[in-house]
Structures are given as structure tokens and as C-alpha cells.
N, C-alpha and C positions, 0 to 999 in steps of 0.2 A: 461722857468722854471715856470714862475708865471700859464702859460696853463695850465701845470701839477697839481699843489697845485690845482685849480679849478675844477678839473676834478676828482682830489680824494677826493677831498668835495665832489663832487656831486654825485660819489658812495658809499660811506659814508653814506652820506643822504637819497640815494636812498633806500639802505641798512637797512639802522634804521625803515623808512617807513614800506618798505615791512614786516619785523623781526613785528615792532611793530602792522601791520592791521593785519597782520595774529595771533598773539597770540590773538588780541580780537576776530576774526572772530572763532577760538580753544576754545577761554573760553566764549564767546555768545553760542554757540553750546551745552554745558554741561551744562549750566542756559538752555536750552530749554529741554536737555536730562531728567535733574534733575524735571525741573517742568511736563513735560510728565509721571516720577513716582509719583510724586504728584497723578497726576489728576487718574492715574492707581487706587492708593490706596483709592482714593475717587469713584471711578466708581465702586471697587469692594465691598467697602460698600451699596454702590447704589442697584448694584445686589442681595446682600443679602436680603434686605429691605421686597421686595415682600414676599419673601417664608416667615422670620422671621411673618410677621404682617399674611399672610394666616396663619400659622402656631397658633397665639396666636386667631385668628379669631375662629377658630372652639370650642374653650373653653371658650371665654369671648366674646360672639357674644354681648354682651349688652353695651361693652367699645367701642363703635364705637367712639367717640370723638375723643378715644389715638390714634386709628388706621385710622382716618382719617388725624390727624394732622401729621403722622409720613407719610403716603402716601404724604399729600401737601409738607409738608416739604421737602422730597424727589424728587418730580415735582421739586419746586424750583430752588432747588440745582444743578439741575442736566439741568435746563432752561440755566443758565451760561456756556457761553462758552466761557474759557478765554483760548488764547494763552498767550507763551511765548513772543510775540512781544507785546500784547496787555499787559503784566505788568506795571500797573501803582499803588500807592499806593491804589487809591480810589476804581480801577477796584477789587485790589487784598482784598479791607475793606470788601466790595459788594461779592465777592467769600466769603470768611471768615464766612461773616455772616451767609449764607446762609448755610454754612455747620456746624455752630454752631447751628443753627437752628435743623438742622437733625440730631447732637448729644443729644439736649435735647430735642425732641420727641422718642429718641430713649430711651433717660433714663425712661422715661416716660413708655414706651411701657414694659420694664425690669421690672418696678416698679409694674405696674398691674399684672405682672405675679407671682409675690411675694402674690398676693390673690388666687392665682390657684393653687393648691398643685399637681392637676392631669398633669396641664403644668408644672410645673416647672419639674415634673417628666420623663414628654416626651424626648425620646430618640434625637429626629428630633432638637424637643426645644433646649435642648443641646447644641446639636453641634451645630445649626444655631447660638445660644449665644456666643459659642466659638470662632466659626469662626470669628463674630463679633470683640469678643474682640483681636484676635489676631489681625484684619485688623485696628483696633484702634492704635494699637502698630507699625503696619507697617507704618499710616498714622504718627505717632508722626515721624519716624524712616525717610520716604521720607521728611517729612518739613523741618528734621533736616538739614540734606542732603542738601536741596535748599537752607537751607538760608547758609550754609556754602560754597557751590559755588556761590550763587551771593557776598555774605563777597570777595571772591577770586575774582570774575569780577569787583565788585565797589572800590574795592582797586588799581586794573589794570589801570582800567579809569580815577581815580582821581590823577595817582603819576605820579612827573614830570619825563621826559618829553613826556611819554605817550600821557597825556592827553591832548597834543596839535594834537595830530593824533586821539586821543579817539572823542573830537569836529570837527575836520574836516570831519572827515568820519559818526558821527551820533551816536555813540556808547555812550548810558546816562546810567546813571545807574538804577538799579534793583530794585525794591522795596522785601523787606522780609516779610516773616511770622512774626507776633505777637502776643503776647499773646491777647485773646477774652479779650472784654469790661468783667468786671469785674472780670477777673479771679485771682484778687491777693486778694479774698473774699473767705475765705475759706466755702465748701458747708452746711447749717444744716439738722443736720437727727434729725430728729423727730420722735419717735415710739409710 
């Protein structure tokens, strides 16, 4: 008799393991899905960049600075190459920056074109600004997204008794999106 009790522990057990590696191996997967639309929404800003800055080029040939800094700034940005396994806080600061970087050469680049009456007018301007600002919205809208499944994976990991299989097998948790260094400073406009 006492066989049997041991042997329904031990699929039981076997049980809970399997059930438990596999829902992290499920929800690691959608932290990698989730941060892959990140990186989408941030590459397709990337893409923009070129035409936008050609585009304010042919009317403010003289602002090479703005358009140089939003070109570097974009190099940068776009130098980082983080997976979702490589998610670390520091790795994920160092992304962050680097993309805060190229939102505020970008604001910059917007800014100059507020002296061009003929750009601002442009058709092409336009929409490449539109475009822009929708992919801004998409980028807020993917972050969201991430940090709300990793919130889902680092809750997984950390609750008992998961999280004795969560440390066995390797599974840490996530680092999130947060808000950029000074962002709780609201901006000043000055005219």
C-alpha cells in the first residue's frame, strides 16, 4: 500500500513540474513575442527617419546640426541589439536611452520645421510627420503591452510554488519599461 501512496506522489509531482515548466516555457514566449513588437515599432520609426530628415533637408539645408543629431541619434539607437533573453534592467536603461535620444532629436527636427512655412506645407512633410506620430502611439501602445506580460511572467515566477521550478530550471524575471529620466518634469514652451 505504502508503494502506491509513493508512486502517486511521484506523479503528482511529476505532474505539477511538467504543468508548471511548461506554463513558464508559454509565458517566456509572449515576453519575447511582446518585446519583438517593441522592437518592430521602434525599427519602423527608424525607417521613417531617413525620408523625414531627406525630406526637411531639401528646405533647411543650413540646419545640418538638427539633421545630423537625429541621423546619429538614430545610428545609435538602432547600434543596440537587444533580445528578449538579453533583458536585463541595465541592458533594457542603455535601450531606453538610446531611443529617448532619438525622440528628442526628433522633436528637434519637428521644431525646425515650425521656421519653414514651405515644409510645413509639404505634402510628403505631412504624412512622413503623421506617420511618425502614429508610430509614436504604436510604440507607447507595444511598451504597454510588454510591460503588462512581463507584470504576467514576473508574477508566475515569483508565486509559490512555482517559483521553486521557476529557480530550478532558470526562469528570472523581466525587467519593464519605465518612464525616461526626468519625465515626471513637465516640458517648457517658450515662444
Amino acid at each position: 500500500m505504502k508503494k502506491w501512496i509513493w508512486i502517486g506522489v511521484a506523479v503528482i509531482v511529476a505532474i505539477f513540474f511538467y504543468a508548471t515548466y511548461n506554463g513558464f516555457v508559454n509565458k517566456e514566449e509572449r515576453v519575447k513575442t511582446a518585446w519583438s513588437n517593441v522592437e518592430t515599432q521602434y525599427q519602423r520609426r527608424a525607417d521613417l527617419i531617413p525620408n523625414l530628415v531627406n525630406t526637411v533637408k531639401g528646405y533647411a539645408s543650413h540646419e545640418t546640426q538638427t539633421l545630423n543629431e537625429v541621423t546619429e541619434a538614430r545610428a545609435r539607437a538602432t547600434s543596440i541589439n537587444l533580445s528578449a533573453d538579453d533583458l536585463t534592467p541595465e541592458r533594457l536603461a542603455e535601450f531606453q536611452q538610446a531611443q529617448a535620444q532619438v525622440r528628442s532629436a526628433l522633436g528637434r527636427l519637428i521644431a525646425v520645421s515650425e521656421s519653414y512655412p514651405d515644409l510645413k506645407a509639404n505634402q510628403n512633410f505631412l504624412e512622413l510627420q503623421a506617420q511618425l506620430e502614429g508610430t509614436e502611439n504604436r510604440i507607447a501602445v507595444a511598451r504597454k503591452d510588454f510591460n503588462e506580460t512581463v507584470q504576467q511572467y514576473n508574477i508566475a515566477v515569483r508565486r509559490f510554488p512555482a517559483n521553486l521550478v521557476a529557480r530550478l530550471f532558470g526562469f528570472d524575471q523581466k525587467p519593464n519599461f519605465s518612464a525616461s529620466e526626468g519625465a515626471e518634469t513637465a516640458p517648457q514652451v517658450a515662444f
